[in-house]
C-alpha positions as a LaTeX table, in Angstrom:
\begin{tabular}{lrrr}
\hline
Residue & $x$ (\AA) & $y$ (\AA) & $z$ (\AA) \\
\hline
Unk1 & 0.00 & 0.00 & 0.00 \\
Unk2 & 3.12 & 2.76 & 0.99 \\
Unk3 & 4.43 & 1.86 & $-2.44$ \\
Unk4 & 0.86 & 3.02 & $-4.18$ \\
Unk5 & 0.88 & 5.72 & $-2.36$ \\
Unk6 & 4.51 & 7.07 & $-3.49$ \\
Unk7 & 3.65 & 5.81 & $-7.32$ \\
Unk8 & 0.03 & 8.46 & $-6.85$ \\
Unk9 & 2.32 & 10.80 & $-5.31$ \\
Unk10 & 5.09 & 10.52 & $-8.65$ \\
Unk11 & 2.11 & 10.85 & $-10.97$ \\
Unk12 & 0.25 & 13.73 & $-9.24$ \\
Unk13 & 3.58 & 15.87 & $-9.87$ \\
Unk14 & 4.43 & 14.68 & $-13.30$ \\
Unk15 & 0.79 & 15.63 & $-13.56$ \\
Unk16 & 1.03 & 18.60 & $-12.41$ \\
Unk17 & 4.17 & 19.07 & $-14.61$ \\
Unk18 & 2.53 & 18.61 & $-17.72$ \\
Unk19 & $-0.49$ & 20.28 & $-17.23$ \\
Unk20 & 1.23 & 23.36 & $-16.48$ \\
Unk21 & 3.68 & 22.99 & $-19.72$ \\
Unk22 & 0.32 & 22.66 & $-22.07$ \\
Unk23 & $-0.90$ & 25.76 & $-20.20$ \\
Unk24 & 2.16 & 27.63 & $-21.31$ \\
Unk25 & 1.37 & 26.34 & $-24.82$ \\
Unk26 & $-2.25$ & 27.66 & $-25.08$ \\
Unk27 & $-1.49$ & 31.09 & $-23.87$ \\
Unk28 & 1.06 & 31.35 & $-26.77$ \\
Unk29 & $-1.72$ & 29.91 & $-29.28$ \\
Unk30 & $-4.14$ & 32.05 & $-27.72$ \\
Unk31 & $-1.52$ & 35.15 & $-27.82$ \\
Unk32 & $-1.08$ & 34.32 & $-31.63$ \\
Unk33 & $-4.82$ & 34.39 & $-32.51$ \\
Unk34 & $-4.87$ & 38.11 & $-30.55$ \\
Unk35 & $-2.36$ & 38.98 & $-33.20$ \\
Unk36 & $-4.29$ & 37.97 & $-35.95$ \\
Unk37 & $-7.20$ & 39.14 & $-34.79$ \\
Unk38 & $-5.49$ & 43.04 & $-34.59$ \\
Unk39 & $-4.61$ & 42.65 & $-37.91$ \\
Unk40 & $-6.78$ & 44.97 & $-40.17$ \\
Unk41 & $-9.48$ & 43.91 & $-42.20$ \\
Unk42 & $-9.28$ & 42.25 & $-45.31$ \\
Unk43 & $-11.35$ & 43.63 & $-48.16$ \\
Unk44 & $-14.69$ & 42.66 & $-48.37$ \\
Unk45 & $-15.28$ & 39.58 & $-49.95$ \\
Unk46 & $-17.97$ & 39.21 & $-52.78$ \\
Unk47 & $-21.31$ & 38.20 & $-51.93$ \\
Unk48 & $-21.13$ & 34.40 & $-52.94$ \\
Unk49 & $-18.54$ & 33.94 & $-50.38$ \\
Unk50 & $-20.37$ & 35.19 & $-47.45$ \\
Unk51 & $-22.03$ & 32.03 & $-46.38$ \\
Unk52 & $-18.57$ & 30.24 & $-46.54$ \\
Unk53 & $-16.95$ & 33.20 & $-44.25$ \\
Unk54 & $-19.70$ & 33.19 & $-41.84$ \\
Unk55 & $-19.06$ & 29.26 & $-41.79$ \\
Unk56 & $-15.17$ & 30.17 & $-41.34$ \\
Unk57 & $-15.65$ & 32.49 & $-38.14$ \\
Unk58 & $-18.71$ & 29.93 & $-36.44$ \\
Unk59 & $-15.63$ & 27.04 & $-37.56$ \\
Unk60 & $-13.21$ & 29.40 & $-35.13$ \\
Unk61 & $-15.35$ & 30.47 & $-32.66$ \\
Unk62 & $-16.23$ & 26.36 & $-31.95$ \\
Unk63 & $-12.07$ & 25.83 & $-31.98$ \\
Unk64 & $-11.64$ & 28.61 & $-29.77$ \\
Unk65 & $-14.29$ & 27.56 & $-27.23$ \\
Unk66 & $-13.01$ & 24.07 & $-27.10$ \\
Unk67 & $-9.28$ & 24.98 & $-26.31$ \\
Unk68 & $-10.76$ & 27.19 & $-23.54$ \\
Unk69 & $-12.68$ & 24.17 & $-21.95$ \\
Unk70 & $-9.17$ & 22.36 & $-22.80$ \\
Unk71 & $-7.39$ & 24.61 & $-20.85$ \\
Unk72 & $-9.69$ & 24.89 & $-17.77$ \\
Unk73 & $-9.24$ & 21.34 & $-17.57$ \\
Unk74 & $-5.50$ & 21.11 & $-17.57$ \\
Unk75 & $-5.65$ & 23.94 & $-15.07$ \\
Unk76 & $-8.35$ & 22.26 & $-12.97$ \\
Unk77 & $-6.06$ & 18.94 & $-12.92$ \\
Unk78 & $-3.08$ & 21.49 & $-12.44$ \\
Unk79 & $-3.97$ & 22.72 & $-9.27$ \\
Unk80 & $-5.32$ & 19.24 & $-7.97$ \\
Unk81 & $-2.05$ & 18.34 & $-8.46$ \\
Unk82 & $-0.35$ & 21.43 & $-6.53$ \\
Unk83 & $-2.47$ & 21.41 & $-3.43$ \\
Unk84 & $-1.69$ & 17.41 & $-3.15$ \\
Unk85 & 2.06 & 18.03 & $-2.93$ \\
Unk86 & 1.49 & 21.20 & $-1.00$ \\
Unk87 & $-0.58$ & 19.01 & 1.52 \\
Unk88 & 2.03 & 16.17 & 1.58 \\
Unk89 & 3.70 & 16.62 & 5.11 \\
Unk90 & 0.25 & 16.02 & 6.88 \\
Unk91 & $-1.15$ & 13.39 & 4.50 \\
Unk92 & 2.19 & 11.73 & 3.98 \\
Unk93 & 3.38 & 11.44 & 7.09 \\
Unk94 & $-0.20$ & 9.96 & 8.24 \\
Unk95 & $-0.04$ & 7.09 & 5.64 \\
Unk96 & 3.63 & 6.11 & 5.88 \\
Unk97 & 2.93 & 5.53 & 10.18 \\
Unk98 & $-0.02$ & 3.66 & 8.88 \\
Unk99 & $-1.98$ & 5.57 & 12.18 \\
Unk100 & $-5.30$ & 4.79 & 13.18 \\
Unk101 & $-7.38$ & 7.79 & 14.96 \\
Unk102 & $-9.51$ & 5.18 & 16.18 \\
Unk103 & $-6.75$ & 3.52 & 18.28 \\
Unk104 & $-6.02$ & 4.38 & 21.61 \\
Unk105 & $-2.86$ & 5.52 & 22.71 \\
Unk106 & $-1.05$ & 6.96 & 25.66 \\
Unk107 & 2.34 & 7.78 & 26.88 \\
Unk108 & 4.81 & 5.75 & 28.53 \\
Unk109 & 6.62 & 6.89 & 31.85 \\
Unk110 & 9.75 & 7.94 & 29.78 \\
Unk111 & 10.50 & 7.21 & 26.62 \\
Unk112 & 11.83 & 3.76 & 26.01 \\
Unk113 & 10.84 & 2.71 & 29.16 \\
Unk114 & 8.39 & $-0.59$ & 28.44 \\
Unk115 & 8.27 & 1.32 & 25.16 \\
Unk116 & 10.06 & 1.23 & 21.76 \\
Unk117 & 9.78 & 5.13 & 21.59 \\
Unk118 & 7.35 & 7.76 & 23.27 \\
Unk119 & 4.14 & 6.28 & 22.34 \\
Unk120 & 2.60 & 3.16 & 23.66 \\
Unk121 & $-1.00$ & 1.38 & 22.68 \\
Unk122 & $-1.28$ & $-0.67$ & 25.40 \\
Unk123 & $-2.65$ & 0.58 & 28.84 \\
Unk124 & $-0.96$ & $-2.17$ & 30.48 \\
Unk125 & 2.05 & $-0.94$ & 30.04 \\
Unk126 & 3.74 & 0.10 & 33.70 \\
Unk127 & 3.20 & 3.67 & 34.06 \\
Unk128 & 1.80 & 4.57 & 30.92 \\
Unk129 & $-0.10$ & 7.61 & 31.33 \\
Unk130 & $-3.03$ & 10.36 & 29.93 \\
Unk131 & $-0.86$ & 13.66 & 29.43 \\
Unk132 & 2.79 & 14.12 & 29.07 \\
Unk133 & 4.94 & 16.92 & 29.58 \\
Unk134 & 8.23 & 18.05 & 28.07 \\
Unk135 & 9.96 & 20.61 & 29.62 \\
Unk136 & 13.36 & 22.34 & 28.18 \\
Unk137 & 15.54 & 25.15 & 28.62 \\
Unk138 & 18.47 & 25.74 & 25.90 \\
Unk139 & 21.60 & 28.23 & 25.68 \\
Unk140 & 22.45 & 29.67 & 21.77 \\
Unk141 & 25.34 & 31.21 & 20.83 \\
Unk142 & 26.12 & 32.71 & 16.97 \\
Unk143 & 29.91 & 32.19 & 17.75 \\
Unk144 & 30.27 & 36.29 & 17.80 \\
Unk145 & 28.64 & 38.29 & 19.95 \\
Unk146 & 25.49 & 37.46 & 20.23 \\
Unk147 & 23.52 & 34.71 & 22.69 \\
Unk148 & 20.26 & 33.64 & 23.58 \\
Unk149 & 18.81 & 31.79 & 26.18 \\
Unk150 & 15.46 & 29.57 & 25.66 \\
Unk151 & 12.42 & 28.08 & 27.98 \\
Unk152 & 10.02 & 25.78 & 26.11 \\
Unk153 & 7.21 & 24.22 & 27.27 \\
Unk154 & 4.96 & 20.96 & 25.69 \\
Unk155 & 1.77 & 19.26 & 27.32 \\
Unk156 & $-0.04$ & 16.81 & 25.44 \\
Unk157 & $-3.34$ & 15.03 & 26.41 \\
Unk158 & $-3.74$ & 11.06 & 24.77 \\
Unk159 & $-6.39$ & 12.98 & 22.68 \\
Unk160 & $-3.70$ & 14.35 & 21.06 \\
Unk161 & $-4.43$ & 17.60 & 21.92 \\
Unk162 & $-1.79$ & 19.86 & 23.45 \\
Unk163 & 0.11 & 23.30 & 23.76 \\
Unk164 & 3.49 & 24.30 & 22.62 \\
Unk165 & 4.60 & 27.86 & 23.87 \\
Unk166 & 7.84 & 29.02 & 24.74 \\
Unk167 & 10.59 & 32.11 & 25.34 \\
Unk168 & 13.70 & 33.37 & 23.69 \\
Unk169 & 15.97 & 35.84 & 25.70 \\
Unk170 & 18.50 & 37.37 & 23.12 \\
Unk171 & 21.93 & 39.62 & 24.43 \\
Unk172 & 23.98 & 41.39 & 21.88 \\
Unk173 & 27.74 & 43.33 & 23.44 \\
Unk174 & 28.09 & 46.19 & 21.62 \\
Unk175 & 31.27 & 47.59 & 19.82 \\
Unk176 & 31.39 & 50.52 & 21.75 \\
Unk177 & 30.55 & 48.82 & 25.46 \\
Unk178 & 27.90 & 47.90 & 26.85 \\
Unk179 & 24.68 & 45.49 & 25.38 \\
Unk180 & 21.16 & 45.43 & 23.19 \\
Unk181 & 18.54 & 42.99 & 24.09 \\
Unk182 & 15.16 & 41.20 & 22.79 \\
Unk183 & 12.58 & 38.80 & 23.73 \\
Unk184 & 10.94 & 36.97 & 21.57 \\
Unk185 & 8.35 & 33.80 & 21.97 \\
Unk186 & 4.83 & 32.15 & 20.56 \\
Unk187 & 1.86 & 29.94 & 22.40 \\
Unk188 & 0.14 & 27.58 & 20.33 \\
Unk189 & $-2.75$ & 24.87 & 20.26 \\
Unk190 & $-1.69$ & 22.04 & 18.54 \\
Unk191 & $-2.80$ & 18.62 & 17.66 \\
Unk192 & $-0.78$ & 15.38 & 16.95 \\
Unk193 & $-2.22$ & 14.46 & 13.47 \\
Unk194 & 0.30 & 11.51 & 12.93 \\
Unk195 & 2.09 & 8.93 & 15.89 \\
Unk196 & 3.54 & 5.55 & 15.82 \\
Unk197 & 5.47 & 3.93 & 18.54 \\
Unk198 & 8.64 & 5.81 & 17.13 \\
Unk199 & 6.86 & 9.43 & 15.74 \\
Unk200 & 5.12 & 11.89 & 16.20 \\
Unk201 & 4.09 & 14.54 & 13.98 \\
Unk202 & 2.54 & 18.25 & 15.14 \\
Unk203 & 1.15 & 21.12 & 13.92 \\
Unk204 & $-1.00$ & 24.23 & 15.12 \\
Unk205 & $-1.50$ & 27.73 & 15.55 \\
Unk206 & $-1.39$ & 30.68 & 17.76 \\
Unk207 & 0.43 & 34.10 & 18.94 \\
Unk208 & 3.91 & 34.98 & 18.54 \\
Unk209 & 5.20 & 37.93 & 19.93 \\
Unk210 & 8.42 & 40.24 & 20.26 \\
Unk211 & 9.34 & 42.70 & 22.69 \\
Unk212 & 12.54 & 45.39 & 21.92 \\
Unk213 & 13.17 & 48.17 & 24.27 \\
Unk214 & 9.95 & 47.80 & 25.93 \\
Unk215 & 7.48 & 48.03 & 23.09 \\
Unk216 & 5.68 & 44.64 & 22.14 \\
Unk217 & 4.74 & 43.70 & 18.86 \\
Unk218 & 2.72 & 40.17 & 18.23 \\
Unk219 & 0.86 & 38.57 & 15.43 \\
Unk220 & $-0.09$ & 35.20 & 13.81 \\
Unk221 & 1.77 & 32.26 & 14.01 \\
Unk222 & 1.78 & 28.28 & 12.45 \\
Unk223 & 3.75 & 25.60 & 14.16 \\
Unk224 & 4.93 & 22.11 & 12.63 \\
Unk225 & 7.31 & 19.78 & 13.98 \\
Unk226 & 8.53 & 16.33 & 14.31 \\
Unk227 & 9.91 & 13.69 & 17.04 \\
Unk228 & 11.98 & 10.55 & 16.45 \\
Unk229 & 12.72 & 8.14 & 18.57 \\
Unk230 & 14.70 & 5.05 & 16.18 \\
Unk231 & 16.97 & 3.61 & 19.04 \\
Unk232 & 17.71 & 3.98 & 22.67 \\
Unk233 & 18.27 & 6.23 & 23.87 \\
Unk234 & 18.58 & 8.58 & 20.94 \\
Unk235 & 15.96 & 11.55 & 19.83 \\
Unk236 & 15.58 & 14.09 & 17.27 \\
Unk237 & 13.13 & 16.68 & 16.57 \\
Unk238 & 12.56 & 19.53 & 14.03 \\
Unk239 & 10.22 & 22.45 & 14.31 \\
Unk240 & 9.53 & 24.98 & 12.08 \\
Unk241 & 7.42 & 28.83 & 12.96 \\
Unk242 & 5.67 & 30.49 & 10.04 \\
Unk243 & 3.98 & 34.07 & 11.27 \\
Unk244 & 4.02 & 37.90 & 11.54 \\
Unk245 & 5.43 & 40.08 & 14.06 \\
Unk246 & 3.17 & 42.97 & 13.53 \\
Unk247 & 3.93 & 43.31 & 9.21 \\
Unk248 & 6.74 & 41.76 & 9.48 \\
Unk249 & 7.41 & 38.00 & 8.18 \\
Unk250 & 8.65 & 35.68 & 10.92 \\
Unk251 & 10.79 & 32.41 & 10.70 \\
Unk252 & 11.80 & 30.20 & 13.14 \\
Unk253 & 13.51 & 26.78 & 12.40 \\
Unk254 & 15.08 & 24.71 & 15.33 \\
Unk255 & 16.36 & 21.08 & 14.71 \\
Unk256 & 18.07 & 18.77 & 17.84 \\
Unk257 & 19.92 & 15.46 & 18.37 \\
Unk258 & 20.62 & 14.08 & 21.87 \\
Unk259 & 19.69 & 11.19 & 24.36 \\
Unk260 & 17.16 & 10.34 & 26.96 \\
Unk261 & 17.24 & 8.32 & 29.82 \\
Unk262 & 14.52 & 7.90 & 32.97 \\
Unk263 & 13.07 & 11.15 & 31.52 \\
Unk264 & 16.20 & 13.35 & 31.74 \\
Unk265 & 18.17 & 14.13 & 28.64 \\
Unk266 & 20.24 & 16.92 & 26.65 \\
Unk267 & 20.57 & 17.51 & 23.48 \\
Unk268 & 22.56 & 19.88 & 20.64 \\
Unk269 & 21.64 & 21.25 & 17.11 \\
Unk270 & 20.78 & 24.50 & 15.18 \\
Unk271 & 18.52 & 27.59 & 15.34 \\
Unk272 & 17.27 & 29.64 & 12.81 \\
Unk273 & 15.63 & 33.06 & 13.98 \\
Unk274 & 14.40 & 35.93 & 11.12 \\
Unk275 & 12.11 & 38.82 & 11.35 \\
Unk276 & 11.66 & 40.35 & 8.01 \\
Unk277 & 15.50 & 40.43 & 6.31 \\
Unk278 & 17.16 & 40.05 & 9.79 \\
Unk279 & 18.33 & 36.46 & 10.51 \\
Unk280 & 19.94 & 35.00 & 13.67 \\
Unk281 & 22.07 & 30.93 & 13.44 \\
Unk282 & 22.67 & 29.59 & 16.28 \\
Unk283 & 24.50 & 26.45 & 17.73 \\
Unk284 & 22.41 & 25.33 & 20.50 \\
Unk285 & 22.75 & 23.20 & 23.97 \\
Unk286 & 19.74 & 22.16 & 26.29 \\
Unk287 & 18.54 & 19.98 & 28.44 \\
Unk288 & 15.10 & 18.57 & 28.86 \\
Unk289 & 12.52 & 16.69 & 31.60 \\
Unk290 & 9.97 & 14.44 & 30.13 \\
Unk291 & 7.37 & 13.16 & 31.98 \\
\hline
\end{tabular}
């Protein structure tokens, strides 16, 4: 069945290739009959050929009609094509996992414990539980003169329900003495849309706000992100921000490796920070309580 599902995939965006290649193709036809069609008129033909140029212009009118309802078609199929790719990381990720909404699931004590990851499907399992909690706190540095340091926050309900909200303290030194400063952070409802024993997939919405030299600006914000668990005691995780600070564009990407054992672990990776044109890389450290 997963190897269907690529194949549809493959064909949707060759698909969605070609349909957009005859598009091109009709709008140059089309942009040649506009041509013709400024062209001035040619003399007036004799009478006995009226009937046969009043046959010629209902002849193109037909032709023109059907590449019209030609093109609408290939557009139609175009953009079926489009919005299945562009919906691929919740669809994709929900087929691959083979999940099941209908299937219970809850979390184990820690991860790994009686567990092959975070998730387990068995309430039997010593300790499993209803909600779980993550909690983190992180130190960045750009390698210059800039740091940050970070409190995040996760708790999920077996429902799959949660929030996701955390804080970003950032210190620049100055050249000249002294230093600048900035706090940035979001809060968002999410929902776990695809699990297995190993994954778990998020995404949501909410607030994301920045505040510089006591002013604060907030505005929209999407969430997405990812867990792996593939071996003891290893984890890795990717989240990615899409929002506005005010009318500004915000993204934030943040992607970890490290280990977890009994609930405690720490872990190491990159940040990615931007507000409008500004953008902040960072190496990051943190550790992290899951429970």
């Amino acid at each position: 069945m997963r190897s269907v599902r690529w194949q549809i995939l493959i064909l949707a965006i060759v698909a969605a290739s070609a349909c957009a290649s005859a598009g091109d193709k009709l709008s140059s036809i089309r942009s040649d009959l506009s041509i013709e069609e400024s062209r001035p008129s040619a003399p007036a033909s004799p009478p006995r050929r009226t009937e046969k140029t009043e046959r010629s212009y209902l002849g193109s009118s037909s032709c023109e009609e059907e590449e019209d309802s030609l093109t609408g078609q290939l557009m139609g199929w175009g953009l079926l094509g489009v919005g299945f790719v562009a919906a691929s990381p919740f669809w994709a990720p929900y087929g691959a996992l083979d999940d099941d909404y209908a299937r219970s699931s809850w979390f184990p004590k820690h991860p790994y414990r009686g567990a092959e990851g975070a998730i387990v499907y068995d309430r039997d399992v010593r300790g499993s539980h209803d909600w779980l909690t993550v909690l983190q706190g992180q130190y960045g540095t750009d390698f210059d003169d800039l740091i940050h340091w970070n409190g995040r926050a996760v708790i999920e309900h077996k429902s799959r329900f949660g929030i996701d909200t955390e804080f970003y303290y950032r210190q620049e030194e100055l050249n000249g003495g002294g230093h600048d400063e900035l706090w940035n952070g979001d809060f968002n409802l999410t929902y776990r849309f695809a699990q297995s024993e190993n994954w778990a997939f998020r995404a949501g919405a909410g607030v994301n706000w920045l505040t510089d030299r006591g002013e604060t600006e907030s505005g929209f914000n999407f969430t997405y992100g990812a867990e792996w668990f593939p071996l003891k005691p290893l984890v890795f995780t990717a989240t990615m921000d899409l929002g506005k600070v005010s009318s500004d564009g915000l993204v934030h990407i943040r992607t970890t490796g490290g280990i977890t054992t009994n609930g405690f672990g720490f872990y190491t990776g990159y940040d990615y920070f931007r507000v409008s044109n500004n953008g902040i890389s960072s190496w990051i450290n943190g550790i992290e309580l899951r429970f």
